[in-house]
N, C-alpha and C positions, 0 to 999 in steps of 0.2 A: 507364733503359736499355731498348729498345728492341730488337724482334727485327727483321733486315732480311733479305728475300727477294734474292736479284740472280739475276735469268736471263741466260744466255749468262757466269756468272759465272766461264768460263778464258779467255774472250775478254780481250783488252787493254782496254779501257774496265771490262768489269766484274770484272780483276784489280785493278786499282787502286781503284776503289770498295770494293771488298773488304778493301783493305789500309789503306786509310784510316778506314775505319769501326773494324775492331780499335781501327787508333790510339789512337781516341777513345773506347772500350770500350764499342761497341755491339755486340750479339752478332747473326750472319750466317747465314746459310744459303745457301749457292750452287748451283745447277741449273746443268746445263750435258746437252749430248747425247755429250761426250766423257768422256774419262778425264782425271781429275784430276792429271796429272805437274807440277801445280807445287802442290803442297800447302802450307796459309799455317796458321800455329797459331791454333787457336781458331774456323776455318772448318766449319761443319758442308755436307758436302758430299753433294750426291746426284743422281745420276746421271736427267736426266728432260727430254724432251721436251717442247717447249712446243706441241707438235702432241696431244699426249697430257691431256686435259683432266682424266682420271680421277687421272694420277699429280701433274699442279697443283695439284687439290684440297688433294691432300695435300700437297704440299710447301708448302701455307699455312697450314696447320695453325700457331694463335699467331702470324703473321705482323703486324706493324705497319706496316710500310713495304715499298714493292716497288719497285727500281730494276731497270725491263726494257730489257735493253740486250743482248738475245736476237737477232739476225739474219745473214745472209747480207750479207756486204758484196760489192761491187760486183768487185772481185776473184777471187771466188770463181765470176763468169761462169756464174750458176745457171739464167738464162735461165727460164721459167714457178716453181723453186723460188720464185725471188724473193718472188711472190705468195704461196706458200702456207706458207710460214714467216714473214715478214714483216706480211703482214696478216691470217692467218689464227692465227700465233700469238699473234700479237698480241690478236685477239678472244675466243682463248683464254684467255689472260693476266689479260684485262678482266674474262672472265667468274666465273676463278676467283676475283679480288679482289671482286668486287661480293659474293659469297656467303661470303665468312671476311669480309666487312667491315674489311678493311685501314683505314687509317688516308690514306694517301696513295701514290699511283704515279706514279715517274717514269719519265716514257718515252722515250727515248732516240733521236732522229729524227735527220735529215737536214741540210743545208745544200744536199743535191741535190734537194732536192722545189722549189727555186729555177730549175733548169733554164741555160739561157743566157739571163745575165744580160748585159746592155748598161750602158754608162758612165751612158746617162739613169736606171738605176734605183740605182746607187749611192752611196750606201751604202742599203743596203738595210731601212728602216724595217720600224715592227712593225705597219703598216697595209697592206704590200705581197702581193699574191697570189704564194701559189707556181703554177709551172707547169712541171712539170718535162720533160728532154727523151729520157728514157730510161726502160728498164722498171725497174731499180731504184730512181728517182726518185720513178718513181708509184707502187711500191708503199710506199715509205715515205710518201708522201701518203695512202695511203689508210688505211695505219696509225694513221699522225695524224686523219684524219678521224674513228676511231675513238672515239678517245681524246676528242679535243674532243667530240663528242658525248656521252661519259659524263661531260666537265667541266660539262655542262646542262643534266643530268638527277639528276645526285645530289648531295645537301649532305654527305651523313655522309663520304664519301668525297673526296677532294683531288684533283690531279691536276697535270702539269705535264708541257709539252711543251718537248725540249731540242734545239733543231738548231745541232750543230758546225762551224764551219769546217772545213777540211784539220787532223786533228788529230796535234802533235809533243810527242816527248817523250822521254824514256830509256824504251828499251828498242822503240822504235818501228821495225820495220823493212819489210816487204814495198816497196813502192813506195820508199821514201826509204832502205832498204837497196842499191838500186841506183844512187841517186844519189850516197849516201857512199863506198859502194865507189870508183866512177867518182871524184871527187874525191880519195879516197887515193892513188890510184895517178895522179894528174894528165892526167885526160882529159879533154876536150870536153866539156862541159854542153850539148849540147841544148835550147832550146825549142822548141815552135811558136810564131810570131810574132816580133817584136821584143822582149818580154817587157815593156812599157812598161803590161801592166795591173795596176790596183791590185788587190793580191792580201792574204787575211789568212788567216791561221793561228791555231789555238785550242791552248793547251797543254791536256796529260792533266790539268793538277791544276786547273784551272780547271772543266773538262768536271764532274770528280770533286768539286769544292766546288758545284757549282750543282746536282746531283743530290742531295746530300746536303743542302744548304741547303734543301730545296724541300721535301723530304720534313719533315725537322726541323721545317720551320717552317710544314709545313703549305702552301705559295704552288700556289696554282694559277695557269697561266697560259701561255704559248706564250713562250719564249725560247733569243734567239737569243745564242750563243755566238762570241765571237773575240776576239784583242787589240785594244786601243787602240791600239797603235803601230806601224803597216804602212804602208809605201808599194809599191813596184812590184814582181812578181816578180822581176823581174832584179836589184834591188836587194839584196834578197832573197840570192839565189844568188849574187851578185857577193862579198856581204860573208861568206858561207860561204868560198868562195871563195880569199881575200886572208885568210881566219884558216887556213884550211888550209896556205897555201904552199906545195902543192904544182905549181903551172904551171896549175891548170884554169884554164878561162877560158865564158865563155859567149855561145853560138851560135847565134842565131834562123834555123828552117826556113821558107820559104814555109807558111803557112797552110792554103792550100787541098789542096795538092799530099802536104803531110805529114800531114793529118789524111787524106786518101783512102791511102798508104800505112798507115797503121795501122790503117784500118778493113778494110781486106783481111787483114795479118796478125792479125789478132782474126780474122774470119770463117774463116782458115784454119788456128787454132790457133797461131799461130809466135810471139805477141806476149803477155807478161803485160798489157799495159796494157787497161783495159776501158773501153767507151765512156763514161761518165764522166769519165775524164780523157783522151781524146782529141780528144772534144767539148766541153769547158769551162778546162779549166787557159789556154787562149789570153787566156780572157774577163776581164774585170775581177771582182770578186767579192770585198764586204766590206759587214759589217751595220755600221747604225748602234746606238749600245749604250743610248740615252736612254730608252729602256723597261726595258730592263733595273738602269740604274742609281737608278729611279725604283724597282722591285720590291726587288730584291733587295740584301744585305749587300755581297755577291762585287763582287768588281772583279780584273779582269787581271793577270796576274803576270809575265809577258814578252813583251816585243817579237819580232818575226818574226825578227831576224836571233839576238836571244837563242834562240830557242828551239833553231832550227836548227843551230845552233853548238854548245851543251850537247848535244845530240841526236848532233852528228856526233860528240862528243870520246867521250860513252858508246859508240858505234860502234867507234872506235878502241880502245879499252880492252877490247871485247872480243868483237872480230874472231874472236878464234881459238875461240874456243866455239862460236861462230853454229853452228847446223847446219840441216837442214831436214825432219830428224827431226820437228819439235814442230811439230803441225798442226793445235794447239789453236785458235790464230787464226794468219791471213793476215800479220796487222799485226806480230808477233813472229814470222814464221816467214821464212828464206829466199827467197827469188822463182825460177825458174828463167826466165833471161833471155830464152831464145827468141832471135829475130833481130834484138830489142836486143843482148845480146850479141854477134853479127855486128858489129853496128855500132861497136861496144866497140872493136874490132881499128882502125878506121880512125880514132879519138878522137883 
């Protein structure tokens, strides 16, 4: 049994790592920069900055394993933070584990270090360059760059880099909180485009087994994350959709016309959506998994419309708690809609 570190550990990804690890009776330790209002038994919890190198040191104190899943997601419209929590915590991170001699770190990366992605690159192999199209893309690039760099330079130490698809699950809300609302109450689905791009989705427990797999067993290596069974966005949301029965239906906006509206309401604060998904959700976007099923044990555990669907029904069940109180992560919290919501009224 094994001690295991998780930064960014109230965060959604590194709650569930956390809860999964108990499962298996590995003993935790979680950092975070917030307050701990979701407390998990047997969680050793401590309050620490991954900016903060002096208080890292110590929070690795006996440390075996480090899942860093520490960062400012795209959401959070941190604009230059990006860089300096993201890849500077990140160096941080690195540097703590290099001096307790950890055992293995996994690192928690992107699917947006890919950028826009076009049909000829799809499905996207484990030979293909990232290039991404936004500042929180590059800074998780550069985070990874980090990291891969310490994957070829040191033997005693492991490493593993993990990039997610769009990730769904129970208990998943900010962006896709406003989709299922919109759907309960039988509104208009919105997209940009015809929605005709192949699009994939990665569950939380999938994310959560390959970060633990890796660590466990020691795999270094660069993997990419999502199901096996996806076809198009729209198909996607359609089959949401038709399980809900409530009347939604879905809606493709001009392209050009709706991505320059959004990118205004972002520059003028009215819009939650951040350039990441104003810029890419149109685009096709799905790994292929033949390196990964060559690595690793893990294999996928639901399809796009499964995931979505379980995701909306835990929504449903419990709608009336939601609040936007809990500002532990973005991904679990609330959204306020801004002049989506406007657009709400006309759905």
């Amino acid at each position: 049994m094994g001690l295991h570190l998780i930064t960014g550990g109230n965060g959604y990804v590194g709650g569930f790592i956390a809860k999964e690890l108990i499962a298996r009776g590995e003993r935790v330790r979680s950092i975070d920069v917030t307050d701990n209002n979701r407390p998990a038994n047997r969680v050793e919890y401590r309050r620490v900055d991954v900016l903060d190198i002096q208080a890292l040191r110590a929070a690795m104190d006996g440390v075996d394993y480090v899942h860093h899943t520490a960062a400012l997601v795209p959401l959070r419209k941190a604009g230059k933070r990006f860089w300096q929590v993201n890849v500077e915590g990140t160096k941080n991170v690195l540097q703590a584990a290099k001096e307790k001699k950890v055992k293995h770190l996994s690192h928690m990366s992107s699917s947006a270090v890919f950028g826009n992605v076009s049909d000829a690159m799809c499905p996207i192999g484990a030979a293909a360059r990232p290039h991404p199209a936004e500042i929180y893309g590059r800074a998780k690039l550069a985070a990874e760059e980090l990291v891969r760099a310490e994957m070829t330079q040191r033997a005693e130490t492991t490493f593993s880099v993990i990039r997610p698809r769009t990730i769904i699950g129970t208990e998943r809300l900010g962006i896709f909180q406003i989709l299922f609302e919109w759907v309960s109450e039988g509104k208009t689905i919105y997209i940009i485009g015809d929605g005709s791009n192949r699009f994939q989705f990665a569950h939380i427990d999938d994310i959560v087994e390959v970060s633990i797999e890796t660590a466990l067993g020691r795999k270094s290596g660069i993997f990419n994350i999502g199901t096996d069974r996806y076809g198009t966005l729209r198909q996607a949301l359609e089959a949401l959709c038709t399980h809900a029965a409530t009347g939604s239906k879905v809606v493709g906006l001009p392209v050009s016309l709706t991505i320059a509206a959004l990118w205004l309401s972002d520059k003028l604060g009215l819009s939650p959506l951040a350039p990441w998904h104003y810029l890419t959700y149109h685009r096709p976007f799905c790994f292929e998994l033949r390196n990964e099923y060559a690595a690793l044990l893990w294999r996928p555990h639901y399809s796009n419309e499964e995931m979505l669907i379980a995701s909306y029904d835990w929504f449903l069940k419990n709608q009336d708690t939601m609040s936007d109180a809990d500002s532990t992560s973005v991904h679990r919290g609330v959204l306020k809609q801004g002049i989506v919501g406007l657009l709400k009224r006309f759905a």
